[in-house]
PyMOL CGO cylinders between C-alpha atoms (Angstrom):
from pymol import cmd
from pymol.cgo import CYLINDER

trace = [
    CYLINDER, -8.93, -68.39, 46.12, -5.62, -69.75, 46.22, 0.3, 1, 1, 1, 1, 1, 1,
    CYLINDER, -5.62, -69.75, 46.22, -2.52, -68.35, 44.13, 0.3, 1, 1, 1, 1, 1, 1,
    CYLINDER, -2.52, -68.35, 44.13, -2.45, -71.64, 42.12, 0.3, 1, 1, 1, 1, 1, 1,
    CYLINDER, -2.45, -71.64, 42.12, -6.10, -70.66, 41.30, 0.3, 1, 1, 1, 1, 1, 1,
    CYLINDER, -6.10, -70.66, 41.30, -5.22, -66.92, 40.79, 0.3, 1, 1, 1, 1, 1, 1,
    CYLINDER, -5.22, -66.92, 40.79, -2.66, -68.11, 38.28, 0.3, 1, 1, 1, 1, 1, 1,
    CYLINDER, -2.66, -68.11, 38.28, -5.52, -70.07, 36.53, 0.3, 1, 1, 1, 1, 1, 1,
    CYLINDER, -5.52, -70.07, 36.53, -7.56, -67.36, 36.08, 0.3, 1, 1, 1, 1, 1, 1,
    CYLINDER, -7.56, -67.36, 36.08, -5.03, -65.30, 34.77, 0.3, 1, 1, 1, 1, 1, 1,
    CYLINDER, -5.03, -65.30, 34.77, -4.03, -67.87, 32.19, 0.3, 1, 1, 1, 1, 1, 1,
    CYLINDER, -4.03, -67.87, 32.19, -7.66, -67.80, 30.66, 0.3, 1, 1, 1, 1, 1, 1,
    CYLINDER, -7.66, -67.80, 30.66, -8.11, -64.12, 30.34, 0.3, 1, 1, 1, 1, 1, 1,
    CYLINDER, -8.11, -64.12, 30.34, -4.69, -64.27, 28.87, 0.3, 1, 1, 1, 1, 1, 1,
    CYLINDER, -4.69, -64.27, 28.87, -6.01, -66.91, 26.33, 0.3, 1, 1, 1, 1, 1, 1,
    CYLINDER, -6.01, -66.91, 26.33, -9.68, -65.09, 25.69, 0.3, 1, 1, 1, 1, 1, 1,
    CYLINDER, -9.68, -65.09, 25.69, -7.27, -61.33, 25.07, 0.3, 1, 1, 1, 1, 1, 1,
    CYLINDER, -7.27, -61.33, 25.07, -4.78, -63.13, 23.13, 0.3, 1, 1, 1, 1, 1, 1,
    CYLINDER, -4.78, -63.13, 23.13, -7.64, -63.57, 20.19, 0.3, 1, 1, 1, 1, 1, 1,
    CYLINDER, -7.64, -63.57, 20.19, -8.13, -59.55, 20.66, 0.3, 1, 1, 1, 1, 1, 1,
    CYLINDER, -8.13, -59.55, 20.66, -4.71, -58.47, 20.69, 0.3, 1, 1, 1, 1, 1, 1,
    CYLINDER, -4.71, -58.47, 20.69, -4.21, -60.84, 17.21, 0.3, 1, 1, 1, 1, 1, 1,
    CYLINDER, -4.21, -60.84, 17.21, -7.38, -58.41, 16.20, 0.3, 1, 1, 1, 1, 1, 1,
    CYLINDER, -7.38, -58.41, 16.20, -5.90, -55.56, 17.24, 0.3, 1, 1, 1, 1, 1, 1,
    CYLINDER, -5.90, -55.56, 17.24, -2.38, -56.45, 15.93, 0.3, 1, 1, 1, 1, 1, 1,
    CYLINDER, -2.38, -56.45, 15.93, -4.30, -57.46, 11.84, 0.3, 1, 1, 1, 1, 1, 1,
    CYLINDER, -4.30, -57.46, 11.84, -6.05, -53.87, 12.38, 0.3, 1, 1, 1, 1, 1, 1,
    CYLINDER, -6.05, -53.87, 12.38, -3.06, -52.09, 12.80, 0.3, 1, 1, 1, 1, 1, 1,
    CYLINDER, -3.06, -52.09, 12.80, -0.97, -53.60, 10.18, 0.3, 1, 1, 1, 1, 1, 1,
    CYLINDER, -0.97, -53.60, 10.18, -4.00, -52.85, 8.01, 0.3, 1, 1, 1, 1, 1, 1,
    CYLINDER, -4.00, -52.85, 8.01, -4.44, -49.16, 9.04, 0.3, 1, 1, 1, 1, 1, 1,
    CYLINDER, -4.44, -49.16, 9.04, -0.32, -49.25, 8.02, 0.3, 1, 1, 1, 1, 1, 1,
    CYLINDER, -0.32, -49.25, 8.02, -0.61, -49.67, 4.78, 0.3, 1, 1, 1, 1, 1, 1,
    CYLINDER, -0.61, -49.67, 4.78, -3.62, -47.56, 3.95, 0.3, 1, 1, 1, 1, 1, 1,
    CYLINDER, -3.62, -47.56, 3.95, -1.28, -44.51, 5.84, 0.3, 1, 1, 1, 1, 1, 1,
    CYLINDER, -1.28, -44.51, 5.84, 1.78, -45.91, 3.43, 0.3, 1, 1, 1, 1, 1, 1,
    CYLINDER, 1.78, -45.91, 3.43, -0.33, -46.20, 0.39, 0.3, 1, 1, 1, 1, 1, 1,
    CYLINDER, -0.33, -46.20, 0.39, -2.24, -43.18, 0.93, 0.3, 1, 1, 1, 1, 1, 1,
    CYLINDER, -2.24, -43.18, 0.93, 0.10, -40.61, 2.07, 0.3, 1, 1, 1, 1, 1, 1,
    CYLINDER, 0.10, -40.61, 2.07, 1.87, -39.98, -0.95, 0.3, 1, 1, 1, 1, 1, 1,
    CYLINDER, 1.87, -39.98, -0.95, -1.59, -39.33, -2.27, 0.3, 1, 1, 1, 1, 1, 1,
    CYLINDER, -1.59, -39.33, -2.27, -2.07, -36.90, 0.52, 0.3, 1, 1, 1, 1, 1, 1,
    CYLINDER, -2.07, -36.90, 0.52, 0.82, -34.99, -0.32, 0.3, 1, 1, 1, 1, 1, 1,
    CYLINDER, 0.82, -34.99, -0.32, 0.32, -34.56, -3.72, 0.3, 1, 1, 1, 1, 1, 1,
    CYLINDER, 0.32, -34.56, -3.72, -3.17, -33.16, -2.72, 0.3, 1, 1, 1, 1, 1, 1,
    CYLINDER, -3.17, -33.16, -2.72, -2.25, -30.89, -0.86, 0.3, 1, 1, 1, 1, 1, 1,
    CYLINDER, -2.25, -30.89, -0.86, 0.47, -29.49, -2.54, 0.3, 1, 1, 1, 1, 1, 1,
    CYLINDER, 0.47, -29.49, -2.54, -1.59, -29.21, -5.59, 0.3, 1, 1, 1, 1, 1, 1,
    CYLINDER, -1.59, -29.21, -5.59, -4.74, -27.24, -2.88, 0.3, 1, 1, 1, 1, 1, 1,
    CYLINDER, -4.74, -27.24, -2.88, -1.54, -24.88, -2.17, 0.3, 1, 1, 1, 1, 1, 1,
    CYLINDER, -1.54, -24.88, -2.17, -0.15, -24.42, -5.52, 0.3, 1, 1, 1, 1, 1, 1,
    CYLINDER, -0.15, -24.42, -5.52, -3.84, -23.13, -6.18, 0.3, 1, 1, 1, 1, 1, 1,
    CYLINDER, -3.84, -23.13, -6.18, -4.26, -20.69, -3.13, 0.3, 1, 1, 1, 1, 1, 1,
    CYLINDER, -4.26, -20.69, -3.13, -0.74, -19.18, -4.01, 0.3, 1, 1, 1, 1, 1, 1,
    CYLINDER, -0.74, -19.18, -4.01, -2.50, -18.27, -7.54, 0.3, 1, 1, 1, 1, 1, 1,
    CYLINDER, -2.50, -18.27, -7.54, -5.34, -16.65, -6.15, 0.3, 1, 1, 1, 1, 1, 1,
    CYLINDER, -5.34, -16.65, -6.15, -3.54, -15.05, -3.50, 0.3, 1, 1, 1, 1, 1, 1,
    CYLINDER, -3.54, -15.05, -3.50, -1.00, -13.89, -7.33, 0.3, 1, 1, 1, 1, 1, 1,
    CYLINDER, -1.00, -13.89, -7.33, -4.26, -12.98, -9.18, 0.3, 1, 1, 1, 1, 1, 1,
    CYLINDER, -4.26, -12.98, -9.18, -5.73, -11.09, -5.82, 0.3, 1, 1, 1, 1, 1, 1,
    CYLINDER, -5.73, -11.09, -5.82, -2.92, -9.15, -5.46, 0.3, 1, 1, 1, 1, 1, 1,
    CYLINDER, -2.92, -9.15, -5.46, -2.15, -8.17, -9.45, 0.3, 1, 1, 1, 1, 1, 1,
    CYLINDER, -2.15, -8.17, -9.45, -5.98, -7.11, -9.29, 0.3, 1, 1, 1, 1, 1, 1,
    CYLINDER, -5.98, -7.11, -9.29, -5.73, -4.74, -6.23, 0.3, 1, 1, 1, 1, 1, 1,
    CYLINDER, -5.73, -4.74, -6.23, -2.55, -3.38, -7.79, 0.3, 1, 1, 1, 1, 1, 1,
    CYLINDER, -2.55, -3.38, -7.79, -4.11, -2.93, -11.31, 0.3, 1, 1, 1, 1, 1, 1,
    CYLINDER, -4.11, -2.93, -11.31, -7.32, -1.14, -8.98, 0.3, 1, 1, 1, 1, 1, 1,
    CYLINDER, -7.32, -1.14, -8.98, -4.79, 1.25, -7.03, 0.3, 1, 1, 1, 1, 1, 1,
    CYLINDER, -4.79, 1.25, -7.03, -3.02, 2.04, -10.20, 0.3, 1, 1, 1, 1, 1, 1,
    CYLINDER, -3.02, 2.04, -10.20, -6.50, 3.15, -11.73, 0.3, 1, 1, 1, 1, 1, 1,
    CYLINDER, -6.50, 3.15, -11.73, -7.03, 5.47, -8.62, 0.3, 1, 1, 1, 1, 1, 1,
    CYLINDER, -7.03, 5.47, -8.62, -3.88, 7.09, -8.84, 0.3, 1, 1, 1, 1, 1, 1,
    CYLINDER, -3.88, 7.09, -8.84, -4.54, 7.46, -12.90, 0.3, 1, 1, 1, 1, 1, 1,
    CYLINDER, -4.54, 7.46, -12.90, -7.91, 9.25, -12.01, 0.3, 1, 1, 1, 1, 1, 1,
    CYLINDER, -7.91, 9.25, -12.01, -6.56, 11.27, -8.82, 0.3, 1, 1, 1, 1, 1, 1,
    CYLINDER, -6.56, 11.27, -8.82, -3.71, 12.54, -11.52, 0.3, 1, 1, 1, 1, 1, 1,
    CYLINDER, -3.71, 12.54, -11.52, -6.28, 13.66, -13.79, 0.3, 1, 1, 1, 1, 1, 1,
    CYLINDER, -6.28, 13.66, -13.79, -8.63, 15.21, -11.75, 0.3, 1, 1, 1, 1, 1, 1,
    CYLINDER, -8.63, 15.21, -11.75, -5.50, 16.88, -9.98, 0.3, 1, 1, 1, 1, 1, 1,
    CYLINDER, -5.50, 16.88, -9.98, -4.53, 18.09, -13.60, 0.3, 1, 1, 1, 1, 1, 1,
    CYLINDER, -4.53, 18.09, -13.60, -7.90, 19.31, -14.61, 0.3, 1, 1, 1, 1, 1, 1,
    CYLINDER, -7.90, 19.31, -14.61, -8.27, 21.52, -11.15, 0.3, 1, 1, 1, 1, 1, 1,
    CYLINDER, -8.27, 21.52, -11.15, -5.15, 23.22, -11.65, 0.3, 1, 1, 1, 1, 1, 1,
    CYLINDER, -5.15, 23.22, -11.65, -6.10, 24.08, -15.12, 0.3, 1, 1, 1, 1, 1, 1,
    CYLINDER, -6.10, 24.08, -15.12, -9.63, 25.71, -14.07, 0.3, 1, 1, 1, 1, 1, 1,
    CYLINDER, -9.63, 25.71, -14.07, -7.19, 27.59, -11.38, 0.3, 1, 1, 1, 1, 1, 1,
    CYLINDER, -7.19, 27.59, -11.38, -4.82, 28.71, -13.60, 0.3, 1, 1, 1, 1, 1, 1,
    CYLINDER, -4.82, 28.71, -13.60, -7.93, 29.96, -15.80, 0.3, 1, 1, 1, 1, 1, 1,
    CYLINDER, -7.93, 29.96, -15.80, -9.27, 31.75, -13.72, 0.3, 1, 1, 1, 1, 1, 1,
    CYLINDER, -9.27, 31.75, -13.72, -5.77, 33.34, -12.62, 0.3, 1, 1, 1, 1, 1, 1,
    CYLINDER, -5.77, 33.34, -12.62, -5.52, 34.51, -15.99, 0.3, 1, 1, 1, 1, 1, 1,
    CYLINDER, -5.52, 34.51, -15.99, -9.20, 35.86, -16.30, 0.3, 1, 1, 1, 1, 1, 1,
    CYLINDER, -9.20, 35.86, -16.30, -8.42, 37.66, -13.43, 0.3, 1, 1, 1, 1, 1, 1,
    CYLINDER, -8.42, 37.66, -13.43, -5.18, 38.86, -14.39, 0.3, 1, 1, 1, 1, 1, 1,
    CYLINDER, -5.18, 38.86, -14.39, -6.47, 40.48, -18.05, 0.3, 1, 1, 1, 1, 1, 1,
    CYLINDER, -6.47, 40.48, -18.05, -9.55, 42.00, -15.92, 0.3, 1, 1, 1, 1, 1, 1,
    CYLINDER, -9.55, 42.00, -15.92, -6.98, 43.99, -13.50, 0.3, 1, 1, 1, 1, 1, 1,
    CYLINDER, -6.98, 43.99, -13.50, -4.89, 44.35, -16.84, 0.3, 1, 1, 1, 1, 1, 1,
    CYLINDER, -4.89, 44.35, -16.84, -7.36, 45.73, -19.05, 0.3, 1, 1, 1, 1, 1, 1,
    CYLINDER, -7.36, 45.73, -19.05, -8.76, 47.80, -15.70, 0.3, 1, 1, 1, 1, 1, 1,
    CYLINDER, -8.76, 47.80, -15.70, -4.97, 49.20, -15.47, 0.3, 1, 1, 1, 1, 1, 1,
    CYLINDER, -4.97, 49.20, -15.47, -4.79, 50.64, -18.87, 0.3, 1, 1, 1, 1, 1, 1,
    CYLINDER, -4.79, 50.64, -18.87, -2.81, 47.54, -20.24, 0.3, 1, 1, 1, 1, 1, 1,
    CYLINDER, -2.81, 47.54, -20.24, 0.40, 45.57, -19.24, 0.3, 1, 1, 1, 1, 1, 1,
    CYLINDER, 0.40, 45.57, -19.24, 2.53, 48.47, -17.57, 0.3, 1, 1, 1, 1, 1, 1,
    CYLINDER, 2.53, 48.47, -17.57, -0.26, 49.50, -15.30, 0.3, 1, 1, 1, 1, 1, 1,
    CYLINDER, -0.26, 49.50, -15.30, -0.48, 46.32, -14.22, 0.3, 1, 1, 1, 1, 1, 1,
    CYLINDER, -0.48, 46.32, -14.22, 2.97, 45.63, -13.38, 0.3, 1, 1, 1, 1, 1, 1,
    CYLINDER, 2.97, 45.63, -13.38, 3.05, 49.31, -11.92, 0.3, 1, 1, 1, 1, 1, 1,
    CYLINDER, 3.05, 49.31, -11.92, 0.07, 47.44, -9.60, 0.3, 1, 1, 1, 1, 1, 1,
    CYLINDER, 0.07, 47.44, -9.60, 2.04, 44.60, -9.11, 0.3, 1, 1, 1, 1, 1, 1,
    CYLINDER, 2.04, 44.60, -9.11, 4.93, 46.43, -8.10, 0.3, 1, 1, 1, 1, 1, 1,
    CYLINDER, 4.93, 46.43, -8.10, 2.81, 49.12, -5.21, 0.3, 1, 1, 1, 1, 1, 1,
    CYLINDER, 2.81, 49.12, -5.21, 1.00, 45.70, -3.76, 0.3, 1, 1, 1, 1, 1, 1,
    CYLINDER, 1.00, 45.70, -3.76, 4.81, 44.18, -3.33, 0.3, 1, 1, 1, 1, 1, 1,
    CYLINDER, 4.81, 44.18, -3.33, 6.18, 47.31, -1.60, 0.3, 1, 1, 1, 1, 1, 1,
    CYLINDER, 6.18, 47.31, -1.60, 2.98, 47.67, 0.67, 0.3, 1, 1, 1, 1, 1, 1,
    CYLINDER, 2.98, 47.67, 0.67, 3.46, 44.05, 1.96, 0.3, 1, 1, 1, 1, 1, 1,
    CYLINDER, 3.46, 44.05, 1.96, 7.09, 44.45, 2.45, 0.3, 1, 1, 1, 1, 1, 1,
    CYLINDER, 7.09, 44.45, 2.45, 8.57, 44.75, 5.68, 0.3, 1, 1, 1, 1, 1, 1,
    CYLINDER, 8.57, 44.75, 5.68, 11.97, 46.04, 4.92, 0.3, 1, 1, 1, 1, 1, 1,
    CYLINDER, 11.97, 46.04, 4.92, 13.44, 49.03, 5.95, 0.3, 1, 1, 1, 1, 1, 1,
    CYLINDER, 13.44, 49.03, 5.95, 15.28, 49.65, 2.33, 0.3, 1, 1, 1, 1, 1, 1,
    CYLINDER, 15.28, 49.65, 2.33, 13.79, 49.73, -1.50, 0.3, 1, 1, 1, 1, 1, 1,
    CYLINDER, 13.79, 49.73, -1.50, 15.48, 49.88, -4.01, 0.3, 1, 1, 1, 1, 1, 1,
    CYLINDER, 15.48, 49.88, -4.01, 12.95, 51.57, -6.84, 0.3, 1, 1, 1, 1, 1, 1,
    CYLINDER, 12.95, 51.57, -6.84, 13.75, 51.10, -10.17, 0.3, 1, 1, 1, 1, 1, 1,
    CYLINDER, 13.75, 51.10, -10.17, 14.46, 54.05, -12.56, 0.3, 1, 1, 1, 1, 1, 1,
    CYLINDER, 14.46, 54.05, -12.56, 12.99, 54.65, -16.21, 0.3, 1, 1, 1, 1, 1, 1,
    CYLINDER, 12.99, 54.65, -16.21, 15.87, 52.99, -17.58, 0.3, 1, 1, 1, 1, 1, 1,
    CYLINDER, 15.87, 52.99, -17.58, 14.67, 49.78, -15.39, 0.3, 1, 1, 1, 1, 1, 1,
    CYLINDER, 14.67, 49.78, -15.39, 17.91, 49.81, -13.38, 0.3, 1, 1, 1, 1, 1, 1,
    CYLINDER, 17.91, 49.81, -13.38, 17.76, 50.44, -9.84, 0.3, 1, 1, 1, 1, 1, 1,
    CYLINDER, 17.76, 50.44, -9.84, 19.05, 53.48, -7.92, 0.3, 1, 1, 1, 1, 1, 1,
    CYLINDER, 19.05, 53.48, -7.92, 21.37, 52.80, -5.18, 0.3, 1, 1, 1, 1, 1, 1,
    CYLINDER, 21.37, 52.80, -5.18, 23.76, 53.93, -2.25, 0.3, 1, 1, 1, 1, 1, 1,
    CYLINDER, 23.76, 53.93, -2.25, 27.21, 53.92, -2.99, 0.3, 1, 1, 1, 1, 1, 1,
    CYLINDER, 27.21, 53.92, -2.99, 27.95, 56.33, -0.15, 0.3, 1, 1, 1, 1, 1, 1,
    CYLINDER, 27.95, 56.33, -0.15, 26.28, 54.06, 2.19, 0.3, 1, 1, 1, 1, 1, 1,
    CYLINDER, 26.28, 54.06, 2.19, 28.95, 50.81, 1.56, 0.3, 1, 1, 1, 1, 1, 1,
    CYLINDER, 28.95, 50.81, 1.56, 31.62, 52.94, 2.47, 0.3, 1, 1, 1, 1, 1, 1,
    CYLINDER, 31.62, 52.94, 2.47, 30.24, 53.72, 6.31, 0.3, 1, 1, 1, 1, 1, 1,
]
cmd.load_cgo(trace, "trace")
């Protein structure tokens, strides 16, 4: 085949493509306009899709804090109610050892022995019948 011929050829697939690429060109200009037309569309979509997952996401979150708040509400009370039943029984306890005493000076006597007995300090001051302590004035002076 000769370069004259070569040319020839060339020529005719050039002609037969140029009736695709016309195709091609009409397909495009089409697919344009449906992106131009139908992106705004798009956007508005979408924003409205993420408008709605930042309300569940609000509503989620107000419903897990409403949830914690309840725990801590029922935590509180049961927190409330257990120190009461201790602070019952303290006092049970207390008017047994009272009563067991011979009333409310025995048991601060009581009170007074069990604080001396777990004391580790080498001076005690004990209290006289007037209530006031007795102490060392000579021993200041050393």
């Amino acid at each position: 085949m000769t370069g004259k011929d070569r040319l020839m050829a060339g020529m005719d697939t050039w002609r037969n493509n140029s009736g695709c690429s016309a195709l091609g060109l009409a397909a495009a200009a089409v697919i344009a306009v449906l992106f131009l037309l139908g992106w705004p569309q798009y956007r508005v979509y979408q924003q409205r899709l993420a408008g709605e997952a930042a309300l569940a996401e609000a509503q989620s979150s107000r419903q897990v804090a409403i949830l914690e708040a309840h725990a801590k509400k029922e935590s509180a009370t049961s927190l409330a109610e257990a120190e009461v039943i201790r602070a019952e029984g303290a006092a049970k306890a207390n008017q047994i050892l009272q009563n067991s005493l011979g009333g409310p000076e025995g048991y601060l006597r009581y009170l007074q022995i069990q604080a001396l007995e777990d004391s580790k300090a080498q001076l005690i001051y004990v209290p006289t019948e007037a209530g006031l302590p007795v102490t060392e004035a000579r021993r200041l002076g050393q």
